[in-house]
KOLDO-603805 format. One record per residue (C-alpha): y, x, z. Coordinates in steps of 0.05 Angstrom, whole numbers, plus 32768, in hexadecimal, padded with zeros to 4 digits. Layout:
# KOLDO-603805
      Y      X      Z
      Y      X      Z
...
***
This chain:
# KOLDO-603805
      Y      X      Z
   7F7F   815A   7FE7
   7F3E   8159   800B
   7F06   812C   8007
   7EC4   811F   8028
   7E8B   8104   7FFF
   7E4B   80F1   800C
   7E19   8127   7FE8
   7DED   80EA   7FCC
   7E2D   80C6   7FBB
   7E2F   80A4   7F75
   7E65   8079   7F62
   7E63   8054   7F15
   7E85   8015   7F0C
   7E86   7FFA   7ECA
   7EAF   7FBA   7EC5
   7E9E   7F82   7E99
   7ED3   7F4A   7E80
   7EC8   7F07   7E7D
   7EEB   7EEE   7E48
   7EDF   7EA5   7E5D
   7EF3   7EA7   7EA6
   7F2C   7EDD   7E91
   7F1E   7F11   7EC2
   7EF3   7F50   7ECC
   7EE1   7F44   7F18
   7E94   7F5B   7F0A
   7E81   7FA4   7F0E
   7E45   7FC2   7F18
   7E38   8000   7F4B
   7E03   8028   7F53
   7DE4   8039   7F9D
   7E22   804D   7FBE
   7E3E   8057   8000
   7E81   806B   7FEA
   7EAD   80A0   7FF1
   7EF9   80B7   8014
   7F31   80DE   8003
   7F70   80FE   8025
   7FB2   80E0   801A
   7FF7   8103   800E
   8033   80DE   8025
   806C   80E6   7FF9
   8099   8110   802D
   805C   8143   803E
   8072   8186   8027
   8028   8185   8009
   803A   8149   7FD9
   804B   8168   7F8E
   8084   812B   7F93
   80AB   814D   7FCC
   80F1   814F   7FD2
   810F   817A   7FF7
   8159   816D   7FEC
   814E   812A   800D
   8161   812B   8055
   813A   8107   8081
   8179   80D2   8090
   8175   80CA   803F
   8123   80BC   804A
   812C   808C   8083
   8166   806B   8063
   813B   805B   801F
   8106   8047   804E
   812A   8012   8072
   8143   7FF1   8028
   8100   7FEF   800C
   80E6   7FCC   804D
   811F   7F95   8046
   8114   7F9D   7FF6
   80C9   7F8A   8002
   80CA   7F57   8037
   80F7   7F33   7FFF
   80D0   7F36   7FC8
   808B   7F21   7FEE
   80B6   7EE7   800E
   80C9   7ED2   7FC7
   807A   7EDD   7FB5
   8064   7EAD   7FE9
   808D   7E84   7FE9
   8084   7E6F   7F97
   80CA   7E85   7F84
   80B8   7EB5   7F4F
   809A   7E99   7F12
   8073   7EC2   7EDD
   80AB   7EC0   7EAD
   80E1   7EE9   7EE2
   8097   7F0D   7F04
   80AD   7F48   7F35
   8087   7F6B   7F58
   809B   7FA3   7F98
   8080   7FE1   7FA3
   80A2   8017   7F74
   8085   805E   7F76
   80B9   8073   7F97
   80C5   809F   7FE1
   80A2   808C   8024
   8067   8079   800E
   8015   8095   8009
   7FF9   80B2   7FCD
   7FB0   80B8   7FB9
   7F9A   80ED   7F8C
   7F6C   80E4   7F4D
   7F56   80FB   7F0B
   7F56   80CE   7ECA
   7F3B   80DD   7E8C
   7F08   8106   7E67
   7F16   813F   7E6A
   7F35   8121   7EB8
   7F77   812D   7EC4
   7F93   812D   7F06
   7FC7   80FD   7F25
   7FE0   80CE   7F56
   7FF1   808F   7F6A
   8011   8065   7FA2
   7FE4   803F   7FCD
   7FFF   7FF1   7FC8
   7FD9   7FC1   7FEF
   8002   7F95   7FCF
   7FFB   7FA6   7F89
   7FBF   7F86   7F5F
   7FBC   7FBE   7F25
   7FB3   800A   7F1F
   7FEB   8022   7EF2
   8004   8068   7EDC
   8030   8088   7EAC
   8009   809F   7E65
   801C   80BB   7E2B
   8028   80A6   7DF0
   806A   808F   7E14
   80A5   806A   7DF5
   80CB   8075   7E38
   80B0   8091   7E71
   80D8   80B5   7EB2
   80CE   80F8   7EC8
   8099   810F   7EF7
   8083   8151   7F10
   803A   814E   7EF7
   8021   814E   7EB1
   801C   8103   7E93
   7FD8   80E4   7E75
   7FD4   80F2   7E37
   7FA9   80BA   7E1B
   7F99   80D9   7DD8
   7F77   8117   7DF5
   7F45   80E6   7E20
   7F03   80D5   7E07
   7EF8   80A3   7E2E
   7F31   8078   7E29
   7F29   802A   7E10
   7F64   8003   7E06
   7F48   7FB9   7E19
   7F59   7F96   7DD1
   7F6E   7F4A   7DD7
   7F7C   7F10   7D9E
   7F97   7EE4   7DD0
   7FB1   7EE2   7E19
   7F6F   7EC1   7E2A
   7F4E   7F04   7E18
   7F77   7F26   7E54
   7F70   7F2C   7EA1
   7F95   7EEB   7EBB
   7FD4   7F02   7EE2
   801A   7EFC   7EE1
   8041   7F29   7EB9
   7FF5   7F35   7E8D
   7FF5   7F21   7E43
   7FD2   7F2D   7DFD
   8005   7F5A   7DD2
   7FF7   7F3A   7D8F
   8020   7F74   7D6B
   7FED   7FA4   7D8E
   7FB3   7F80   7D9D
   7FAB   7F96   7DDD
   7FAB   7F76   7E23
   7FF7   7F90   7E49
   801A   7F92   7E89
   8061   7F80   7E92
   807B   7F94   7EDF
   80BC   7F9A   7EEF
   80DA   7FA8   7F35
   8120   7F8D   7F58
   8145   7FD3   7F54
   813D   7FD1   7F05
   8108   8002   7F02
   80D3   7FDF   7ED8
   808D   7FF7   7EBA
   806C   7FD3   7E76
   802D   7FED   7E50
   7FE0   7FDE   7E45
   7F9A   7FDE   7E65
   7F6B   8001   7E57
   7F24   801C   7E6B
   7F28   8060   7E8D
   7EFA   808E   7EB6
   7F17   809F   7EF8
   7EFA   80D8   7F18
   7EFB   80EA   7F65
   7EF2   8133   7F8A
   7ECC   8150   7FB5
   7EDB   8176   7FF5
   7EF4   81B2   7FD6
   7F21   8189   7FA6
   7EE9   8192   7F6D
   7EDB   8156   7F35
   7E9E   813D   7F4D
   7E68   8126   7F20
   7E4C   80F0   7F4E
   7E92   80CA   7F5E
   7EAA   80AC   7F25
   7ECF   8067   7F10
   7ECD   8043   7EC8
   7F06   8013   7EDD
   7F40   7FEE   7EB9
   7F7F   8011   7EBB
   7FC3   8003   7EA4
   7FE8   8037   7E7B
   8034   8033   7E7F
   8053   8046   7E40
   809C   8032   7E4E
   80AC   803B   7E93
   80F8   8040   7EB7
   8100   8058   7EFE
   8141   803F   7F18
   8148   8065   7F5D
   812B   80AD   7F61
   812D   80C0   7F11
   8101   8103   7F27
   80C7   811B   7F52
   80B0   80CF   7F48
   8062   80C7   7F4A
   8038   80AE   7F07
   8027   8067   7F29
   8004   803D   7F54
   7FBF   8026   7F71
   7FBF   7FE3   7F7B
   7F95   7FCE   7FC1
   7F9F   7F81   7FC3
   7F6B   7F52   7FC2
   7F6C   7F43   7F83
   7F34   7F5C   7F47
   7F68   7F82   7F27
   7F73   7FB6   7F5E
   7F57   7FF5   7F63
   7F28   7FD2   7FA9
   7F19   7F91   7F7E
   7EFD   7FBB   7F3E
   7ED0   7FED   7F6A
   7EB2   7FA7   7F8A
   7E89   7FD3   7FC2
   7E9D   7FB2   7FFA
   7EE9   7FCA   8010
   7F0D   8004   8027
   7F3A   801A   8065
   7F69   804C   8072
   7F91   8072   80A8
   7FD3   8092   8095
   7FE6   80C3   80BD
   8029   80EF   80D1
   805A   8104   8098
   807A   8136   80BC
   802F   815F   80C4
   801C   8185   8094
   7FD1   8177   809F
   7FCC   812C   80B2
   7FE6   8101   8078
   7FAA   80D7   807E
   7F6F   80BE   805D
   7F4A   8083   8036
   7F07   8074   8030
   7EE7   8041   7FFB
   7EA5   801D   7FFE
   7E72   800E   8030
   7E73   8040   8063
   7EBB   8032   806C
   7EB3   7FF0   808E
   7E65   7FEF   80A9
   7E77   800A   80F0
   7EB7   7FD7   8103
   7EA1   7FA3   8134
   7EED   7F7C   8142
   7F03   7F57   8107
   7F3E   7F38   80F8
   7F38   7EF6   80C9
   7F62   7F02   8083
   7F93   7EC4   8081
   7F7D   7EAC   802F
   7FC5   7E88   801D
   7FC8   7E56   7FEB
   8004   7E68   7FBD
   8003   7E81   7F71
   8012   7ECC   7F8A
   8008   7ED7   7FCD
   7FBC   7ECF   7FCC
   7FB0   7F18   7FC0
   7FD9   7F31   8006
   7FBA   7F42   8047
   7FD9   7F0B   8076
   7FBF   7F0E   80C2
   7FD8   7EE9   8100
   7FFC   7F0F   8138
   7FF5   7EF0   8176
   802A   7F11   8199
   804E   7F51   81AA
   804D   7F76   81F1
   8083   7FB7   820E
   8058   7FDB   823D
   8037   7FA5   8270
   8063   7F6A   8256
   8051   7F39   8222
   808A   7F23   8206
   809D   7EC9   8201
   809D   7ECE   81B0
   8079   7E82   81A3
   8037   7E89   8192
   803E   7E6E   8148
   807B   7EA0   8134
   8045   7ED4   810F
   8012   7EA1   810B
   7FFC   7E8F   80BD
   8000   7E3E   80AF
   7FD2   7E26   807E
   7FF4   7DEB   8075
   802D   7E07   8050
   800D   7E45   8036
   803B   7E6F   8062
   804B   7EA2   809C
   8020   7ECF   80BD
   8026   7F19   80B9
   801C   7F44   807F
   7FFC   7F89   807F
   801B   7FAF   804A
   8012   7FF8   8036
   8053   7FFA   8010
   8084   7FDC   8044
   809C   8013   8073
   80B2   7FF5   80AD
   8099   7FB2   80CB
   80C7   7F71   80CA
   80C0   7F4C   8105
   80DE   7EFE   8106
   8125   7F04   8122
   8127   7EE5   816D
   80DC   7F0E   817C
   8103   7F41   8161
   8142   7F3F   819C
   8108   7F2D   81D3
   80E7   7F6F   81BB
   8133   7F8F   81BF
   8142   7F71   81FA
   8101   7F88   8221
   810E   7FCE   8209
   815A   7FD4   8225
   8139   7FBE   825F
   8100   7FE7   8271
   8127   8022   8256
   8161   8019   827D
   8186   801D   8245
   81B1   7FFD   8210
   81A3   7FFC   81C8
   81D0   8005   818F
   81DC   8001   813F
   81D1   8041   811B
   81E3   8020   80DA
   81A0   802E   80C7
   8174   8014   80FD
   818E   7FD1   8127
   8165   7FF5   8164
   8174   8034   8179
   8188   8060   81C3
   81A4   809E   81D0
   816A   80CF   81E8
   8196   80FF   8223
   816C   80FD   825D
   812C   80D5   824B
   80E7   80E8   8231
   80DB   80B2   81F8
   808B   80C9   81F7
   8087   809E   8238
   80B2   806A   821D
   8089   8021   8223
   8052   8010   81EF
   8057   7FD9   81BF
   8022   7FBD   81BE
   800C   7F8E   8184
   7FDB   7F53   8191
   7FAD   7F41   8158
   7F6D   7F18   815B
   7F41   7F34   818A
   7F69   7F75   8187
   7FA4   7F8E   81AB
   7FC5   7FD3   817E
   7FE6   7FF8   81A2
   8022   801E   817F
   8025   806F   8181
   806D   808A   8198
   806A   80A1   814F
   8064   805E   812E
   8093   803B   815F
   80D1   806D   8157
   80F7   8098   811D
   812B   80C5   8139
   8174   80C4   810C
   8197   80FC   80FA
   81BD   8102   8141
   8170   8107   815B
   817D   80C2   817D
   8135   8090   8183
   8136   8057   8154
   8106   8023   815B
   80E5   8023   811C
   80E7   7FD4   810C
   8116   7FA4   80E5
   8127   7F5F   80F9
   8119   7F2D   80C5
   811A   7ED8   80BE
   80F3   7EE7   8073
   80A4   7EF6   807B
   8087   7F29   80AC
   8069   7F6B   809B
   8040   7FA2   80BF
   805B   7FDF   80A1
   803D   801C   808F
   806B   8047   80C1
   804D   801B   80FA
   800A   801E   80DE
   8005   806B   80E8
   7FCE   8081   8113
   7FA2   803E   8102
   7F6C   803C   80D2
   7F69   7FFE   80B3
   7F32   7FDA   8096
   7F2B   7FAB   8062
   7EE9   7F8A   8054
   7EF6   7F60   8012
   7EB3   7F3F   8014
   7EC0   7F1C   8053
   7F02   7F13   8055
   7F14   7F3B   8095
   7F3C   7F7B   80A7
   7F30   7FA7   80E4
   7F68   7FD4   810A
   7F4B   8014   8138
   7F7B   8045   8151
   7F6B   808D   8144
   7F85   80CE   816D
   7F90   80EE   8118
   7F88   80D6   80D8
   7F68   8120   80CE
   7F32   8117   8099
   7F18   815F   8094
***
């Protein structure tokens, strides 16, 4: 993985509980601008998690039932159906998704994690382990780090506030407690930990380094893949647990970039410099439910297919504040975007028409047309309308091809809550600027970070 770092770049963040208001959401950082790293998607033949027994029919296939799997689980989220006694939460370090690397430890040890802007903690398998799956990569070994503080508790009071959070009495230490829809589950404790970031030869470097609250899984089950699984996950959401809300430096963005190359998974950058030069913003939609305050929720003002805007009413992607509801999610973990079923057959519809064509069910995709005798790269843009900016979708992140090389449109109907997946997010960076409560979208020619 390569990184880019600024050669006065110095990163310390030392977090600091408050007991009384139950949450560490102060940290202290020195005179930084931040700092960026590559990202590996899962599916790169670069990623140390690759599979390459799985087809690409198998990939798409597992795709397409997280994305329903998700949009499920966040509608139950939102909607206050899930109460901290049944908590579940989505993403599962599973296929399809973008890793980050990292070291952890002293001496560091390098891993990985799934990126979840949905998630609100950073979590990875450690030893000592009751249970723990297989993975390709060596686990943290706790015992060999010098630097590792478990955060000791006497009461639940003593712990971050969160769902699925307690005091262990037995232990004395502050735990976690996730488990996910498929059965795969992941329980252990926090703990301080130094988390160390390279430079752009893949070195440790001195100046870039992270004192930051960490949970350590210690009986984990992984339900679907059983092998070649990654360690964890860094958590993105808004919320003071996540890897974003501990470094408390002003946001991040991203731009994930083409599987299939070799040399463009993408790239995320962290602090400062990674949001000073946007200019269009996009207003962060803050909802008002138990759980759902800590996703990214935008309106979407309406979708276009090449020079036609299509009749969707203007409140079907439009967040109410009323009921604490709607709008449309950016999510990192959610493949492919769910659009609200009857935009969803005018977007159809408009696409049989100015292709001259008729679509059909793959039993995979709802959308899809045979490709004999027409050049899908000048296919009509989709265009998607945000506040103040209109994103216009690569072919890439409009279509996946099946396994009889047909064009799929790359997009699940849905009458549950509506997500911007990370398939149609390719070729975008994405801002997030926590301190003012606004993202920004810019398309980019490559996700190429050097």
């Amino acid at each position: 993985m390569v990184t880019t770092m600024s050669s006065t770049l110095t990163l310390l963040v030392s977090l600091i509980f408050i007991s009384s208001s139950c949450s560490f959401v102060h940290a202290k950082t020195s005179n930084s601008t931040g700092f960026s790293t590559n990202l590996i998607h899962m599916d790169s033949v670069r990623s140390p998690f690759y599979n390459p027994n799985l087809t690409r029919t198998d990939r798409i296939q597992a795709s397409v039932r997280r994305s329903y799997a998700r949009q499920h689980h966040i509608q139950a989220m939102i909607s206050n159906k899930v109460s901290p006694s049944d908590f579940t939460t989505l993403i599962l370090p599973e296929r399809g998704e973008y890793l980050m690397e990292y070291y952890i430890g002293t001496p560091p040890v390098r891993t990985y994690g799934i990126i979840d802007t949905g998630s609100t903690v950073v979590w990875l398998q450690c030893l000592p382990c009751r249970k723990c799956y297989n993975q390709t990569i060596p686990l943290f070994d706790t015992q060999k780090s010098t630097s590792y503080k478990p955060l000791y508790c006497e009461y639940s009071s003593d712990c971050p506030k969160g769902v699925g959070l307690s005091c262990n009495t037995i232990y004395n230490k502050c735990q976690y407690s996730y488990s996910y829809e498929d059965g795969s589950y992941s329980e252990g404790f926090f703990a301080y930990e130094m988390i160390h970031f390279t430079d752009i030869n893949r070195k440790i470097s001195k100046d870039s380094f992270l004192r930051g609250l960490v949970g350590c899984g210690d009986n984990n089950h992984d339900e679907v893949f059983h092998t070649n699984t990654p360690p964890g996950i860094i958590g993105l959401s808004m919320s003071g647990l996540s890897f974003a809300g501990q470094l408390r430096n002003g946001g991040f963005a991203y731009c994930l970039g083409e599987p299939d190359d070799p040399h463009e998974d993408g790239y995320i950058k962290f602090g400062k410099e990674a949001i000073s030069t946007k200019t269009n913003w996009i207003e962060i939609k803050n909802t008002g439910g138990r759980f759902n305050t800590y996703y990214y929720i935008v309106d979407l003002y309406g979708i276009s297919v090449g020079q036609k805007r299509l009749p969707i009413p203007e409140n079907t992607f439009k967040y109410n504040p009323t009921i604490a509801m709607g709008g449309f999610i950016i999510d990192s973990g959610t493949s492919y975007s769910t659009l609200e079923t009857t935009a969803f057959k005018m977007l159809t519809d408009e696409l049989d028409l100015q292709l001259h064509k008729t679509h059909f069910d793959n039993g995979v995709f709802p959308v899809c047309y045979d490709t004999a005798g027409y050049d899908f790269t000048l296919a009509p843009t989709i265009t998607f309308h945000f506040q103040g900016v209109d994103l216009k979708l690569p072919t890439g992140s409009t279509w996946e091809l099946d396994y009889k090389e047909r064009h799929c449109l790359a997009m699940l109907p849905t009458d549950s809550v509506f997500i911007f997946g990370n398939h149609q997010q390719k070729k975008t960076e994405i801002t997030f600027d926590l301190f003012k409560s606004r993202i920004s979208l810019t398309s980019k020619e490559s996700c190429y970070l050097g």
